[in-house]
N, C-alpha and C positions, 0 to 999 in steps of 0.2 A: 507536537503537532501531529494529530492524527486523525483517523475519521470510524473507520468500520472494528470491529468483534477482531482483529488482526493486531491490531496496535493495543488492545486492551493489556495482553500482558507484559510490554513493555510499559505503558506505562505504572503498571501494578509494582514490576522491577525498579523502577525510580523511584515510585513514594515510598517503598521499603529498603533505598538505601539510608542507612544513619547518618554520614556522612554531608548528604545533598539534601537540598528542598527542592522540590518543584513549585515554581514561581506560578505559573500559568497554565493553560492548556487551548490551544487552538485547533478548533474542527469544523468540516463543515455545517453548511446553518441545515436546522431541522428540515426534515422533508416527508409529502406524505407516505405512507408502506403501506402496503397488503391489499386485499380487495376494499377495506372501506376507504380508503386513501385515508386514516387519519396520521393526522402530522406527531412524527415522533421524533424524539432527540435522538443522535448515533450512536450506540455503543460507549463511545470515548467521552461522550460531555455526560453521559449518562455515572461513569463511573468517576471523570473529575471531581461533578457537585455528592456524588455519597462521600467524599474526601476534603469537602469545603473546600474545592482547588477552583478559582476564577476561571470563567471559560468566555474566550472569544469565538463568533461563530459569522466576520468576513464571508462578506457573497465575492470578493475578488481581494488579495495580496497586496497589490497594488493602491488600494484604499490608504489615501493619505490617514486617516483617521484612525483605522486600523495602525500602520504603523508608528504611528505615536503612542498609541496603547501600547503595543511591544517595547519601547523604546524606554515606558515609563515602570516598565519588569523590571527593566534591567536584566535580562538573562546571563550568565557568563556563558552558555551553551543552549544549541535547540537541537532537541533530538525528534529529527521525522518520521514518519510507520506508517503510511498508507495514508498521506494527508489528502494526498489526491488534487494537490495543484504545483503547479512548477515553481519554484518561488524566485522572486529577482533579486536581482545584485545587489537592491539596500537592502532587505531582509537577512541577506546570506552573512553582510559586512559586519552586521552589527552586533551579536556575540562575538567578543573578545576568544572565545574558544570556539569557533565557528559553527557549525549546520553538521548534523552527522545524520545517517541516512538507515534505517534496518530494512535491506530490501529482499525481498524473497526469491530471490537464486543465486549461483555461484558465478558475479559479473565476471564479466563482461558479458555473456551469457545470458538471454530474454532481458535484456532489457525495457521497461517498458510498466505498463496498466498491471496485464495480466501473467505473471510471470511462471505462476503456479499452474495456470491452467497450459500453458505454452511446455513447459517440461515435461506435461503429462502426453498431452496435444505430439510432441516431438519424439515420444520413446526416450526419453535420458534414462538410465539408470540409475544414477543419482542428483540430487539438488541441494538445493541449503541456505544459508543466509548469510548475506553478506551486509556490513557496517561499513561507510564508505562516506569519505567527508564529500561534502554536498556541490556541489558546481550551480553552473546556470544551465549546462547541456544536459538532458535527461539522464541520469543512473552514469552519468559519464565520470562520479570522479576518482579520485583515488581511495582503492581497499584498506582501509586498515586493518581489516579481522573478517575471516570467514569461518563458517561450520559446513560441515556435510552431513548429508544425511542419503540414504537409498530411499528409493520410489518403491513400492510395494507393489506387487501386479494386481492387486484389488484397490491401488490406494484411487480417491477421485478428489477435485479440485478441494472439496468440501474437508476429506479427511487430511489432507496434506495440510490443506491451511491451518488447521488447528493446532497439527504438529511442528510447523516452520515456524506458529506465536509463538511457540513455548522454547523453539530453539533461537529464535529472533531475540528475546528478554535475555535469556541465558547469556547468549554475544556483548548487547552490549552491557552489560552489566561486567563483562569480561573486560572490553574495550574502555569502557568509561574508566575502570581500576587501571589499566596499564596509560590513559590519556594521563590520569593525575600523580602517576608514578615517570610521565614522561620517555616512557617506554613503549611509545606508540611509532613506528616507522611505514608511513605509506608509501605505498605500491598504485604505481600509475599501470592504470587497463590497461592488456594489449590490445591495439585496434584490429590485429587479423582475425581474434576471436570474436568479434562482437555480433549479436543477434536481436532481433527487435520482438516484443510480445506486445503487442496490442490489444485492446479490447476484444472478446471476441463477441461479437452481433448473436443473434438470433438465428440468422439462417445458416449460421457454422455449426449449428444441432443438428440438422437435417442430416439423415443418413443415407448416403447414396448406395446401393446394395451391392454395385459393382466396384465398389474398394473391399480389397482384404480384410479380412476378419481381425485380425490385429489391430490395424489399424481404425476399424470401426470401434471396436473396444476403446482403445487408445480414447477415440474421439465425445463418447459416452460418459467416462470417466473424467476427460477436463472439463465437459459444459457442465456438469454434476456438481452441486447443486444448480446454477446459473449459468449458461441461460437454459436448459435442459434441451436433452437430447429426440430428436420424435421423425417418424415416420409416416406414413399413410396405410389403413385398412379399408375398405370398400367404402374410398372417400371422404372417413373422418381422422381425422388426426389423433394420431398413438404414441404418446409419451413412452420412453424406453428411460427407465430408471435407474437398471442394474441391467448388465448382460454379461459374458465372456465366450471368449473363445471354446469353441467345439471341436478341437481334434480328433481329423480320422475319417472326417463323414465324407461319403462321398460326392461330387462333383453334382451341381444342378444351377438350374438358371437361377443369377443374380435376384433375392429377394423372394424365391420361392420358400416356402414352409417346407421341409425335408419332412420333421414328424414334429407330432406331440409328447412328452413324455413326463413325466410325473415330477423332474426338476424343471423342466421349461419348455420352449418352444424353438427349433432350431430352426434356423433359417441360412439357404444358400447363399453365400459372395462372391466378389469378384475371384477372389484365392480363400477357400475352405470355408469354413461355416459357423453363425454365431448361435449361442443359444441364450434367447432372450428370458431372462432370470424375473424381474417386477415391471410393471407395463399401467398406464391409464389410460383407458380411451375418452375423449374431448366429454367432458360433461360429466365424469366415471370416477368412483375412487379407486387408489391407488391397488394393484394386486400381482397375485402371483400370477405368471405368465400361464401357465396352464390350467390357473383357474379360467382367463381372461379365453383362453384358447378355446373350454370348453362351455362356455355362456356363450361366445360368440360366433360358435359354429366352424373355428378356425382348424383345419386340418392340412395333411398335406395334399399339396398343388395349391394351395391357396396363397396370393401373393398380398405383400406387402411393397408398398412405395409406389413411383411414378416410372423408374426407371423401365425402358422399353426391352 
């Protein structure tokens, strides 16, 4: 059971165990993407049917109908990856080897939607994935097997995800061998560590100029790719695609342009200074910052955002 370009290489890891078949594949139903809204299949039913695997694609779980279908699998095991619905207690019962989970951080730890973009979003040092038999409480049950991995200072939601697939597949393909060697012992979460990662909306891109440049960075990097990062220019809206930190510049008002200089465009914060590395302004394709600086007449005193 899965949905998006995340779960693809776990499932890629199952159809190439020799050992196992995969019976089925549950994901969500198509939906429209891109500017012409046309309706696409996900990622995962996409790769199912190149594998001749049956794919269910449930508008709700709880669909009696739906689970008859399941029921008539027969699964001994469901392995979930970003199916992107909570599942209930007959679902969960009915593999004889229960619901097993590849979630992308180190639980107890963001629990939640967006976990990738929350550890980037939080400053962690490191994250990873963790394989954790399934409850009815969200990301709440017990670990069987984790990895880690370090956060890169340039990694963003988009690069990590790709890397937490490939360390996700890896796991349970780890976990699944020690399930059938019955060498699998879980580990109930601690509740003192637990933390929640939510969706992040649209208006958690917006850069306020008076937080720390770290932190702006930070915040750059987890809406990267989605929902993307943006500011304001004399009134239109300014995608920030790429940025980092500026060490050393000196102190000015929150959102001012310091200089332009031939890798970017540096701009004052609330603590030290960012410099804006790729940029699009509303209607504009995507470019380098001081390209973007010197078509648009962007210099320093010139500010960016709303902030007073």
């Amino acid at each position: 059971m899965g949905t998006p370009a995340f779960a693809c290489p776990s499932l890629e890891a199952l159809l190439a165990r020799p050992r196992d078949r995969v019976v089925g594949v549950v994901c969500q139903p198509d939906r429209p993407r891109g500017r012409g809204l046309h309706v696409e299949p996900p990622p995962v039913k996409r790769l199912a049917l190149a594998h001749g695997v049956p794919v269910l694609q449930p508008r709700t779980v709880r669909d009696a109908a739906f689970q008859e279908s399941l029921r008539a699998w027969a699964p001994d095991l469901v392995v979930v990856a970003a199916y992107g619905r909570i599942l209930p207690r007959a679902v969960l019962d009915l593999p004889p080897r229960g619901c097993v989970n590849v979630h992308a951080s180190l639980l107890p730890r963001h629990r939640g939607a967006a976990p990738i973009a929350w550890s980037i979003l939080s400053g962690d040092a490191t994250t990873g994935v963790t394989i954790m038999a399934m409850s009815e409480e969200m990301d709440a049950g017990d670990i069987l097997l984790a990895r880690e991995t370090p956060i890169a200072p340039d990694d963003t939601t988009g690069t990590l995800t790709a890397r937490l697939a490939a360390l996700g597949a890896e796991a349970l393909g780890d976990a699944l061998d020690l399930l059938q060697a019955e060498r699998l012992r879980p580990l109930p979460q601690p509740a003192e560590d637990v933390t929640f990662a939510p969706k992040l909306e649209r208006e958690q891109g917006r850069l306020d100029w008076r937080r720390p440049a770290d932190e702006l960075d930070r915040r750059i990097r987890a809406v990267t790719p989605e929902p993307g990062a943006f500011t304001t220019v004399g009134g239109k809206l300014l995608k920030v695609h790429r940025a980092a930190p500026a060490p050393g510049e000196p102190p000015g008002r929150a959102g001012t342009v310091l200089r332009v200089e031939r890798h970017g465009v540096v701009v004052a914060t609330g603590a030290g200074a960012l410099r804006l590395l790729e940029v699009q302004l509303e209607g504009k394709r995507r470019m380098a910052a001081a390209a973007f600086a010197a078509g648009a007449r962007l210099g320093p005193g010139s500010r960016l955002g709303d902030e007073g």
